[in-house]
N, C-alpha and C positions, 0 to 999 in steps of 0.2 A: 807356623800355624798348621793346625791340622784340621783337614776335611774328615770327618765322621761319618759313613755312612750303613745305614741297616737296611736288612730283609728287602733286598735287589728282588730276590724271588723271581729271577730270570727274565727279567722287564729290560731290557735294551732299551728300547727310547726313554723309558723313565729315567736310567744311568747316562746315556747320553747326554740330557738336559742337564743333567747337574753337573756333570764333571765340565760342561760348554758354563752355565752358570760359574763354575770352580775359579775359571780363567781371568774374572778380575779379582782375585784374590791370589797372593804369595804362599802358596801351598806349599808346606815342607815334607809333607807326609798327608797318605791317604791311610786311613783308616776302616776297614769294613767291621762293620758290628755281629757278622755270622748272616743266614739263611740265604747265601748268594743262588740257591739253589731251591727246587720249589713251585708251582703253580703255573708258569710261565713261558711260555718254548722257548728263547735266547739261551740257554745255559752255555755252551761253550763261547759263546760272542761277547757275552757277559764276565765270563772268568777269563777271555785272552783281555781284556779292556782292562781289566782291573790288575793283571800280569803286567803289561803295555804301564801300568802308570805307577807300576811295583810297589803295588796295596799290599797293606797286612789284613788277612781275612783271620776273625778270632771264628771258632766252630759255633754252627746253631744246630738244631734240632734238628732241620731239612737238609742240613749238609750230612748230618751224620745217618741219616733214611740213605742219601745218596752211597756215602761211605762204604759201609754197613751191607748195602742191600736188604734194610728192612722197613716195616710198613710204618706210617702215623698211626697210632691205637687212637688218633679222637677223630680223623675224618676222611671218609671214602673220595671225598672232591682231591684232597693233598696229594692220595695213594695215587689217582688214574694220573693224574700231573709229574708226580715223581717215575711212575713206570715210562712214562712218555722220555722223561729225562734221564733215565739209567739207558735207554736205548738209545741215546744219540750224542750223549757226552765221551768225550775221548778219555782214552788213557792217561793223556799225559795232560788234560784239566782234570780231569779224576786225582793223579796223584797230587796239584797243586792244592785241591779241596781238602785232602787227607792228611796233607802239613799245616792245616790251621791250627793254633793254641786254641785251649781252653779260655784263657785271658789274658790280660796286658796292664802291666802298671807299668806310668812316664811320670818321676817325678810325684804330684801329687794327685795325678790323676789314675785311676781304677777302671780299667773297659771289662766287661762282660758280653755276653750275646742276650742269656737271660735274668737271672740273677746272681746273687752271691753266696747262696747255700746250693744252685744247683745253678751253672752256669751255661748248660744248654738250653734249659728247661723249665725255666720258675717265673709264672707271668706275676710281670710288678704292677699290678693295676691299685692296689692302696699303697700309699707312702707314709710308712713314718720314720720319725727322728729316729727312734732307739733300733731300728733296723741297722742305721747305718754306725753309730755312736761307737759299736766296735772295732772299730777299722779306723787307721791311722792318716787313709789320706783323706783329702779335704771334697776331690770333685770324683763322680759316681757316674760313669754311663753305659748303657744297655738298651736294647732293643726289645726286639721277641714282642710285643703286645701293640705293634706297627701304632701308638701312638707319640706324638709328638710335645714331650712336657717338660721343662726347667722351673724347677723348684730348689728354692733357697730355705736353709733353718738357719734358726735363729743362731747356731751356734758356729756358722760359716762352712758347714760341709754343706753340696751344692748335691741334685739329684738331674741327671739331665736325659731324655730321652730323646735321639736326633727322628725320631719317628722313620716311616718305612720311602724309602725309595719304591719300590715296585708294587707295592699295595697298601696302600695308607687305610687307614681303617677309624679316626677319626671326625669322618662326616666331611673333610678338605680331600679334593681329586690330585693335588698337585704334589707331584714327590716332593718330600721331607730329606733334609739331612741339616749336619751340624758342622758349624766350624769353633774351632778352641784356640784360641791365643795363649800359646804357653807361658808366654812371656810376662802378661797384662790380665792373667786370669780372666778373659774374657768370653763369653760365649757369644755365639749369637745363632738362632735358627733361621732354616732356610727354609722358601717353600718355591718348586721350580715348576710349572706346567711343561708337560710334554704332549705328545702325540698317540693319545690313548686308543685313535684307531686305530692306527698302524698293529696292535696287541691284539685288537678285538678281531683284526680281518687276519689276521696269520693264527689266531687262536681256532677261529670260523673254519678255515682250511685243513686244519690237523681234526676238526670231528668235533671241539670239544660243546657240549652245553653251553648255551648264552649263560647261564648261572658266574661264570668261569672269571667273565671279564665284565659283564654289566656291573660289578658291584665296583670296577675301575673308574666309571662316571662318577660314582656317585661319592667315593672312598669308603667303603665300608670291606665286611667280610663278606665272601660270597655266601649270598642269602641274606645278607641288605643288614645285619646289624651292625651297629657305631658302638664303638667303645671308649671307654676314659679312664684317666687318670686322677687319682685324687688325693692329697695331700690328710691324712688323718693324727695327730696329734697322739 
């Protein structure tokens, strides 16, 4: 079985509850979906965790800001969060960031970070069938739009989003991820509460605006809006 997980975005307690979650479950393999990095202060506590449980991180858009050394072009909150994180991540979590894939196929499943024409970078907020029709495996998963969706077509290829660990943005507070039964093609989503003070008071201490972490209560994006998914024909 495999644990699925996305957009950590440097939230320690949020990764802690689910990998303690993980534990009644026969984990064969962890799985990161990309942006372990991002908005958060844990970034090295976060990538030695996920080193510790010898994840495959696929790259997202926040890892490659990290990478890179360059800025988000759609938002000034990402950039002071990312500059915070270029200045305190190590070398040698820095180079484990920088051997992330672009993506992962097992079998007849296809991971991405965001989509499949641009796999850092492409938010899949409408779904349809003939998106996927070209492609030869059967199950689809990706992060990036930190919501939480499994969609089935009619012609058995599966669309699955394990939604965000570290910043959910679907209107639900409580980390998101995904477990896959390779075996039994099964999926099943998770949803885990953690300890969203513990973020807001270590957040409060580094300077940052309440804007930063308020929007952790409530799961949305900072600046309070919910997003979705939606299956379109």
């Amino acid at each position: 079985m495999i644990a699925i997980l996305s957009d950590i975005h440097g939230n320690l307690p949020a990764l802690e509850s689910v990998l303690e979650d993980m534990k009644q479950y026969k984990i064969d393999r962890v799985l990161s979906l990309g942006d372990v990095s991002g908005y958060y202060p844990y970034i090295n506590e976060v990538i030695e965790l996920l080193r510790e449980h010898h994840a495959i991180n696929l790259i997202g858009n926040h890892d490659r800001y990290i990478i890179d050394d360059t800025d988000c072009p759609r938002s000034t909150s990402a950039n002071l969060a990312l500059t915070y994180q270029r200045s305190v991540i190590t070398n040698e979590n820095r180079v484990w960031l920088a051997e992330s894939s672009p993506s992962l196929i097992v079998g007849d499943a296809s991971f991405v970070h965001g989509g499949w024409d641009d796999p850092e970078d492409e938010y899949l907020y409408k779904i349809t069938p003939s998106y996927f029709e070209r492609f030869n495996e059967k199950f689809f998963f990706c992060g990036h739009t930190h919501v939480q969706k499994y969609i089935k077509f009619d012609n058995g290829q599966c669309f699955i989003n394990p939604g965000s660990v570290g910043q959910p943005r679907d209107g639900i507070n409580t980390a998101a991820y995904a477990l896959f039964d390779e075996k039994n093609k099964h999926i099943e989503l998770r949803r885990v509460p953690y300890n969203i003070d513990k973020v807001a008071d270590k957040m409060k201490v580094l300077g940052f605006e309440e804007k930063f972490y308020s929007n952790l209560y409530v799961g949305s994006r900072i600046g309070g809006n919910i997003d979705t998914i939606a299956l379109y024909s």
